[in-house]
N, C-alpha and C positions, 0 to 999 in steps of 0.2 A: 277148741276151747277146753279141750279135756288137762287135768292137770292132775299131777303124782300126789300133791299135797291137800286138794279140796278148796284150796281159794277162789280159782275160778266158777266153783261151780256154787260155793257161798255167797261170791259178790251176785252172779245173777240171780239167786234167789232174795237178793236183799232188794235186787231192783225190783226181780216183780212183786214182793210184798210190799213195797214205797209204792209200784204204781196201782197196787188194789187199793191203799191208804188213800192214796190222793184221787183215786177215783169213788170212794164210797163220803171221801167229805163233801166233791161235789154234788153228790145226791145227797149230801143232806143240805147243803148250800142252796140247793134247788127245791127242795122239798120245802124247807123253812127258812124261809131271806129274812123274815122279821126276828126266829132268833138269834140265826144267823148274824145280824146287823145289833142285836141287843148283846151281844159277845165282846163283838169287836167295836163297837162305835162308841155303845152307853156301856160300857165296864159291866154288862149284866153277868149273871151267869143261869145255868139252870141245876136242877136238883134233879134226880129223876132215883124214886123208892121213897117207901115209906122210912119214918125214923120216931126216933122218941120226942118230936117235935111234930110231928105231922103226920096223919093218917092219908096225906094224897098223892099222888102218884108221883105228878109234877110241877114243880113250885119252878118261877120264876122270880129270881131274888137281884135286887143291886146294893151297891154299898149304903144306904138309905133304909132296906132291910126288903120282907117281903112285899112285892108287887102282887104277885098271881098266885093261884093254887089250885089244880085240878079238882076231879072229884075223888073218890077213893077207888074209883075201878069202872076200868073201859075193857071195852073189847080186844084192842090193841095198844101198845104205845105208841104207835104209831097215831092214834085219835086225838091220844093225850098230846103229845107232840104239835099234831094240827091245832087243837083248840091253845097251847099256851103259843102259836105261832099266832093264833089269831089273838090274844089276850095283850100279848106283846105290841102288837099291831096299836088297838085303839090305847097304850098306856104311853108309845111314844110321841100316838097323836097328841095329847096333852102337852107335851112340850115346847 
């Protein structure tokens, strides 16, 4: 696979960065299916940092405006993450 010019050895590095890509969305696929499914199903999307709009971490917003809004400060994003996976959860219940 060795080559004089570096193509070869570009193209594999492009595949194994596509396959960390496509293996770090299924953990978030798995981590969070309800925002996951508020992405791709209800046109949601998520926010994640503070702005001049908001002092919370993580806001879950659809075209409709905001749904959800963390608190100002977790442990991890990852917390924040789980509670707007759960927040997501009971606002599609309504549906």
């Amino acid at each position: 696979m060795a080559s004089t010019n570096g193509v070869a050895h570009d193209s594999l590095r492009f595949k194994i960065l596509n396959s960390k890509k496509r293996e770090a969305m299924k953990t978030f696929e798995n981590r969070y299916p309800n925002l996951t499914a508020w992405i791709r199903t209800y046109a949601g999307w998520i926010a994640i940092g503070q702005d001049e709009m908001s002092r919370s971490l993580v806001r879950a917003l659809s075209p409709g405006g905001l749904v959800w809004e963390s608190r100002k400060a977790y442990r991890s994003i990852d917390d924040a993450l789980a509670d707007a996976d759960r927040a997501v959860a009971a606002e599609v219940a309504t549906y």
